[in-house]
C-alpha positions in Angstrom: 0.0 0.0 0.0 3.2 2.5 0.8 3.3 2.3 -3.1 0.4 3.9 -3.4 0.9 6.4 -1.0 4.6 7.1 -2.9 2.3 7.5 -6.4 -0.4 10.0 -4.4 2.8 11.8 -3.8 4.4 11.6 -7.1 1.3 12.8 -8.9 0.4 15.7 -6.1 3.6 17.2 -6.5 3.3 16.7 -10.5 0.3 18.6 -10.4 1.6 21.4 -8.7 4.7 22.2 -10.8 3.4 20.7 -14.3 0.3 22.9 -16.1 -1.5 21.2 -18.6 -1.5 22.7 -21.5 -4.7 23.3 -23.7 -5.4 20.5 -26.1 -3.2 18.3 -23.9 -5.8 15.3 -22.6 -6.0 12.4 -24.7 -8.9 10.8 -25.3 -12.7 12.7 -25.3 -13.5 9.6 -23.7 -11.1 9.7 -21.0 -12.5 11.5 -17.7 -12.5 11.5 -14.1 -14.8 13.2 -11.8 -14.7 14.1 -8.3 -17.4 13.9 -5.6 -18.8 17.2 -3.7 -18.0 15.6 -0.6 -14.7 14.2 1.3 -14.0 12.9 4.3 -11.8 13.4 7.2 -11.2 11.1 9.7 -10.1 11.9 13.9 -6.6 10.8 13.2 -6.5 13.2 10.3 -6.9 10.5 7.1 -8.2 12.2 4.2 -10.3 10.2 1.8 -11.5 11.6 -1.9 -13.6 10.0 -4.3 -15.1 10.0 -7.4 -15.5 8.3 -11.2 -13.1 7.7 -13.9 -13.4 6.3 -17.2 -10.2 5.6 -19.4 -10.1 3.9 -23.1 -8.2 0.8 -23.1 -6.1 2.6 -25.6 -3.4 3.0 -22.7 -2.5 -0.3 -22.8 -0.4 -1.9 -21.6 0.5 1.3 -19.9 -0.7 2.2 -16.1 -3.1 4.5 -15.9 -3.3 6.6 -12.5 -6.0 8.2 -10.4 -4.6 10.9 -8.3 -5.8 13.7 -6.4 -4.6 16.8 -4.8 -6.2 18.5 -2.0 -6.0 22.3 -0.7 -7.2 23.9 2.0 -6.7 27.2 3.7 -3.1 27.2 2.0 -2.2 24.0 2.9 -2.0 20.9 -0.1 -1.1 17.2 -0.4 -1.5 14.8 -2.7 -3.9 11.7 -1.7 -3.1 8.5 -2.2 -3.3 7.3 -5.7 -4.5 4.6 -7.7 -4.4 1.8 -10.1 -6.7 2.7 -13.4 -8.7 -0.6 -14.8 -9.1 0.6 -18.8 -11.5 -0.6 -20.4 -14.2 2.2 -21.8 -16.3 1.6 -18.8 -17.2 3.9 -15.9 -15.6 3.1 -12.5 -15.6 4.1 -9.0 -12.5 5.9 -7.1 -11.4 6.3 -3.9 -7.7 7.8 -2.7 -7.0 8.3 1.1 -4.1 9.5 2.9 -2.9 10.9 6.4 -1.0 13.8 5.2 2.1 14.0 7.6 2.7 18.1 6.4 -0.5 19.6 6.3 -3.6 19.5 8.5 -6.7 19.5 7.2 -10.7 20.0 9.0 -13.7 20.0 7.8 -15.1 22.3 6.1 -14.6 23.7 2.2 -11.6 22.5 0.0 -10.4 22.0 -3.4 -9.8 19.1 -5.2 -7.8 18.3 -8.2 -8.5 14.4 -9.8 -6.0 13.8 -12.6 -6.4 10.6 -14.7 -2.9 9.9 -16.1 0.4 7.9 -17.2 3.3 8.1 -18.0 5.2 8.2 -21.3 8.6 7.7 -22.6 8.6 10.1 -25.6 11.7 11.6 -24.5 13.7 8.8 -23.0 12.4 9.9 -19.7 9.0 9.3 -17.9 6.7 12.5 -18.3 3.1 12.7 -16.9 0.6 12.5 -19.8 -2.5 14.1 -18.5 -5.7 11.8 -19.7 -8.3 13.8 -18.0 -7.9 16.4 -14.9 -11.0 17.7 -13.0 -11.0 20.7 -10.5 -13.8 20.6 -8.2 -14.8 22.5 -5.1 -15.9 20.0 -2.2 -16.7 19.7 1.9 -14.9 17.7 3.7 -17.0 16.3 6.2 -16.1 14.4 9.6 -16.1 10.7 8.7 -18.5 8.4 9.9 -21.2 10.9 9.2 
């Protein structure tokens, strides 16, 4: 599961130094979408969710769902995961315990990327399939 957590990273920080340039996304098909609501637990475990759908034109590339949370100027990436392409619609969900930000509940922004990685220039660079910003809640979990 560390994995993950290493990818949630990877693609957070990505996010935040990378713009995407217009015309950039792949696929019309490709998309992710992020629920109005996220959840935060006591011990301070963030969890974001949402849908995806990817072509299986990526293959036999990984396709990743990340997402990237801000709040009252504080940011982390959460968790991150594995991408089943195959032109269907699936469910998402990324969770985390940021260990350099704190977030509560209350309103906060969320960035979902849907993406890979490519080797066009001999070195692995994020190709952006789909990226959503959305404004949510995150709400105490359990309620």
């Amino acid at each position: 599961m560390r994995i993950f957590h290493a990818i949630g990273a990877a693609v957070g920080a990505t996010l935040f130094l990378v713009a995407v340039p217009s015309g950039a996304l792949a696929e019309p098909s490709d998309m992710i979408t992020v629920d109005p609501t996220g959840y935060i637990a006591s011990n301070g475990t963030v969890t974001l969710s949402g849908t995806y759908r990817c072509s299986d034109d990526a293959s036999p590339a990984v396709v990743y769902v990340g997402s990237h949370l801000e709040q009252d100027g504080n940011e982390a990436g959460i968790g991150g995961t594995v991408a089943e392409c195959d032109g269907n619609e699936h469910r998402w969900s990324n969770h985390d315990q940021p260990f350099r930000a704190a977030f509560k509940p209350g309103s906060a922004k969320v960035q979902g990327t849907l993406l890979t990685f490519s080797l066009d220039f001999g070195i692995p660079l994020p190709r952006f399939l789909s990226v959503e910003d959305q404004r949510i809640t995150l709400a105490p979990a359990g309620q």
